[in-house]
TIPA-849164 format. One line per field, with one value per residue (C-alpha): x, y, z; residue number from 1; residue in one letter. Coordinates in Angstrom, 3 decimals. Layout:
N
px <- X	...
py <- Y	...
pz <- Z	...
nr <- NUM	...
rest <- A	...
***
This chain:
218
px <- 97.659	96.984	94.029	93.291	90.656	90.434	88.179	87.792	86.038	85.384	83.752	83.232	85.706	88.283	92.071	92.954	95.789	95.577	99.656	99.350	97.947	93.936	93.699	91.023	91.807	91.597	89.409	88.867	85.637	82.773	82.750	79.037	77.810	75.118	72.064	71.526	74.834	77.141	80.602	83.221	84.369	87.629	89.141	86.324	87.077	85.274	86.964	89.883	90.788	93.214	95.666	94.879	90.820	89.881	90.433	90.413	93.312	94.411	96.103	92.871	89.395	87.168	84.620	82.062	80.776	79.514	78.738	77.206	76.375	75.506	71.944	71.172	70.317	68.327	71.877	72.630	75.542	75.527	78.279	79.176	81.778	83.016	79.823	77.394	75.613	74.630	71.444	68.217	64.838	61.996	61.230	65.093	66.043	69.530	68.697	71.243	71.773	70.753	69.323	71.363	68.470	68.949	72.881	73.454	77.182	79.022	77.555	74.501	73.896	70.142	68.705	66.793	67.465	66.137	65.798	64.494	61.065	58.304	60.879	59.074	61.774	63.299	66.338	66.782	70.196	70.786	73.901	76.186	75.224	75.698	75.464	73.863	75.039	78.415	78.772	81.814	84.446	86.273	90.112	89.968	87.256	87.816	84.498	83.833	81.059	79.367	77.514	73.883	72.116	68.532	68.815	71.848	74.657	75.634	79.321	81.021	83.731	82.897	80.700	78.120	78.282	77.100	79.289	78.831	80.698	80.505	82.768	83.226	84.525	85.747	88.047	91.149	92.188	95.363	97.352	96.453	93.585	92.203	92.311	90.390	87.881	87.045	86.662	84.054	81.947	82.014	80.826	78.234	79.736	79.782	83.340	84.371	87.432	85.846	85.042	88.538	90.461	88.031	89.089	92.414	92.067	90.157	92.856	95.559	94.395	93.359	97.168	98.165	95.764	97.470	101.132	99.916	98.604	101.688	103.992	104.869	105.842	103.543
py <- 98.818	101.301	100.030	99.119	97.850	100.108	99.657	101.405	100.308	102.952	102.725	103.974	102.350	104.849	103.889	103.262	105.427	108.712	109.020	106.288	106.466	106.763	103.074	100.596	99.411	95.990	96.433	100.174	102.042	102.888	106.534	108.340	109.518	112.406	112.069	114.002	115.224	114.385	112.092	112.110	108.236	109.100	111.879	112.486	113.143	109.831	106.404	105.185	107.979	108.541	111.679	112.896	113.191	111.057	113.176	112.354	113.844	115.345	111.631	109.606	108.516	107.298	104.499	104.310	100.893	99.418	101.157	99.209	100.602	98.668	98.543	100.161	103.859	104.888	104.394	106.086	107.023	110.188	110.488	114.123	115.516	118.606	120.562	118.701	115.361	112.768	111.319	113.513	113.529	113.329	116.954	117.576	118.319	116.873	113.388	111.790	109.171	105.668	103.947	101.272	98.921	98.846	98.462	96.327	95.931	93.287	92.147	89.335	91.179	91.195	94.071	94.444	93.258	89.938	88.076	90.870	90.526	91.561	91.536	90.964	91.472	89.715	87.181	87.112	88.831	91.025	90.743	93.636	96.866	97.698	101.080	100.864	102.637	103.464	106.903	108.749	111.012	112.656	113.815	117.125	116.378	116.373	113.313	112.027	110.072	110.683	108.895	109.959	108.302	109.912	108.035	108.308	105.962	105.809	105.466	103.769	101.074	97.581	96.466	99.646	101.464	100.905	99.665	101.271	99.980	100.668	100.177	101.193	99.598	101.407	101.078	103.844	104.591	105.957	107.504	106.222	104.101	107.540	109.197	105.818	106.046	109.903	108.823	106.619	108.492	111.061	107.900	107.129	103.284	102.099	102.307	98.575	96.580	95.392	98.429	99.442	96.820	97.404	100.523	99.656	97.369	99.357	102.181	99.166	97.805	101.674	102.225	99.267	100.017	103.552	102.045	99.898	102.491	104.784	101.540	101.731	105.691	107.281
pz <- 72.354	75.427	76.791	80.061	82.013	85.866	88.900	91.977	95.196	97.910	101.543	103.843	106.622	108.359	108.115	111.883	111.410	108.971	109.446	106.685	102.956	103.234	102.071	103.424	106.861	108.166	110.867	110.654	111.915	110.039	109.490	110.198	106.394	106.967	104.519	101.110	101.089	98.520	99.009	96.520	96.024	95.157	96.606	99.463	103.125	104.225	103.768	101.193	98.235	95.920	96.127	92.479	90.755	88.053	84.805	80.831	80.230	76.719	75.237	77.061	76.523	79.684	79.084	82.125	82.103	85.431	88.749	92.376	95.425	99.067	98.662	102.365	103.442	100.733	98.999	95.455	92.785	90.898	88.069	87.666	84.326	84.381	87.015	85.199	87.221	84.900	86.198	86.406	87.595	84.914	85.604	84.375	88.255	89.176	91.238	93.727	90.756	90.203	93.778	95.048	94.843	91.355	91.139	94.479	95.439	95.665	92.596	93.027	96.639	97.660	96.908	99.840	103.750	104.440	107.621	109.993	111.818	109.660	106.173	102.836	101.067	97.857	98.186	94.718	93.094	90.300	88.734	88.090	86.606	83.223	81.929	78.750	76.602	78.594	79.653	77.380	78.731	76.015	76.632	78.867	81.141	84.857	86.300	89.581	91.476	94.102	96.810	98.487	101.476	101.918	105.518	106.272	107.957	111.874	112.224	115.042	116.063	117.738	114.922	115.890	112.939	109.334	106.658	102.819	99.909	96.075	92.747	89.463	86.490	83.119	80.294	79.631	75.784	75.880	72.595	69.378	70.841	72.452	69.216	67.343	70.206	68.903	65.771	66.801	68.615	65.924	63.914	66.128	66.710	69.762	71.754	73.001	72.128	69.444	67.343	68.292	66.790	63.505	63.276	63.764	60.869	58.352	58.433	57.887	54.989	53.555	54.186	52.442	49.444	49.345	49.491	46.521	44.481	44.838	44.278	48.066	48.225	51.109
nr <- 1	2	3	4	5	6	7	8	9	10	11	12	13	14	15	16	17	18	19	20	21	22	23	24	25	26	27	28	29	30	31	32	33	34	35	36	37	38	39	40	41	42	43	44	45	46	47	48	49	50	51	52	53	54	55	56	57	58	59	60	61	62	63	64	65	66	67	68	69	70	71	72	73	74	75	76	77	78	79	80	81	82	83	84	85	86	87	88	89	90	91	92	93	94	95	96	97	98	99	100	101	102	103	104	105	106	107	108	109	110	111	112	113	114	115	116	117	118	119	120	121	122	123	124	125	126	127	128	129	130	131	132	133	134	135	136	137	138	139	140	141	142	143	144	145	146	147	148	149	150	151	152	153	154	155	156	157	158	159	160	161	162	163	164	165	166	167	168	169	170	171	172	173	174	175	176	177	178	179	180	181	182	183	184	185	186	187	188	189	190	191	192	193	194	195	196	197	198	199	200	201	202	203	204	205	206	207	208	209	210	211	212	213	214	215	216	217	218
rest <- X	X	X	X	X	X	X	X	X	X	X	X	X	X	X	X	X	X	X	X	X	X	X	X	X	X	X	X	X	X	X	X	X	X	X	X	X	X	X	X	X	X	X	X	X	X	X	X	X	X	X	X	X	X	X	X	X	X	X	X	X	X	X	X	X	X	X	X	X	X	X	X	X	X	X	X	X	X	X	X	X	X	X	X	X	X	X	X	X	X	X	X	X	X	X	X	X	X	X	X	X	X	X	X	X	X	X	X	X	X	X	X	X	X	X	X	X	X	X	X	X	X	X	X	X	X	X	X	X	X	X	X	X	X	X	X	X	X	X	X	X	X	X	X	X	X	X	X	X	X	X	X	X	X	X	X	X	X	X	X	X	X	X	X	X	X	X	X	X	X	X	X	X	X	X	X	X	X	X	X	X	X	X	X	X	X	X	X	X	X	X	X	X	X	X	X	X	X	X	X	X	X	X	X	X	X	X	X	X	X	X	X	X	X	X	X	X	X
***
């Protein structure tokens, strides 16, 4: 079975030294993030990124499932396939995505900032956010996501500057399992591990019946 289960978690922290692979630094500074202008979680020029873009390649299916966000900034995630961003406005204008108030990061943060004079805002947590129904990626499609501050974030070492994190959780059918995943979409049924494994199944025991009926020649 070629499945498997990825995450990413991007912020904005600076590696001390850029000799090295852009990873998350202990200790690294917070890099400044200017507002309304988009940042590229993975292979953006602020923070840890990977050397090659997120892609559904031609053998692989891409199940978006969860997304969070620091909920700080006037924070928000915008998931963009291909040139198109995902999230609109209700006038069908392109938004900077879902606000970070409503997919806080790490998961069960507040989603406001509590303790400060004159603060009414809400302890309580919400727990991870699920995209429902997952977002689909067929094979061939290059997909990103990108993060928006309508405030924007002050950089700066010695504990000065502001800290943004966010993740992103998804599930990878390679091969056989990418192909099973088409089918199901096509089908309108859902794509989980699940549905996968019935598919899996139902095309076993037509392949059986066929063996049967032909006295085992395919």
């Amino acid at each position: 079975m070629a499945i498997t289960h990825q995450s990413w978690e991007w912020s904005n922290i600076n590696n001390v030294d850029e000799s090295q692979n852009p990873i998350r630094a202990i200790n690294g500074t917070p890099m400044t993030l200017i507002a309304n202008q988009p940042y590229d979680v993975f292979t953006g020029s602020v923070g840890n990124r990977t050397t090659i873009p997120p892609a559904s390649r031609a053998t692989q299916f891409i199940v978006l499932e969860e997304l969070g966000v620091t909920p700080t900034g006037g924070s928000s995630l915008q998931i963009v396939v291909n040139t198109t961003s995902y999230f609109q406005n209700p006038d069908g204008s392109v938004s900077q995505g879902v606000p970070a108030k409503a997919i806080p990061y790490p998961c069960g943060a507040s989603p406001f900032q509590t303790g400060s004079v004159g603060d009414t805002g809400s302890d309580i947590s919400i727990p991870s956010f699920k995209l429902s129904p997952a977002i689909y990626i067929p094979p061939g499609q290059n997909w990103t996501i990108q993060y928006f501050t309508s405030q924007g974030i002050a950089g700066g070492a010695e504990n000065r500057g502001g800290t943004i994190g966010s993740s992103v959780s998804y599930m990878q059918y390679d091969g056989v399992d990418a192909i099973i995943a088409n089918k199901l979409m096509d089908m309108g049924v859902p794509i989980n591990l699940n549905n996968v494994d019935w598919y899996r199944q139902q095309a076993l025991v037509e392949n059986l019946k066929s063996l049967t009926q032909t006295e085992g020649v395919a």
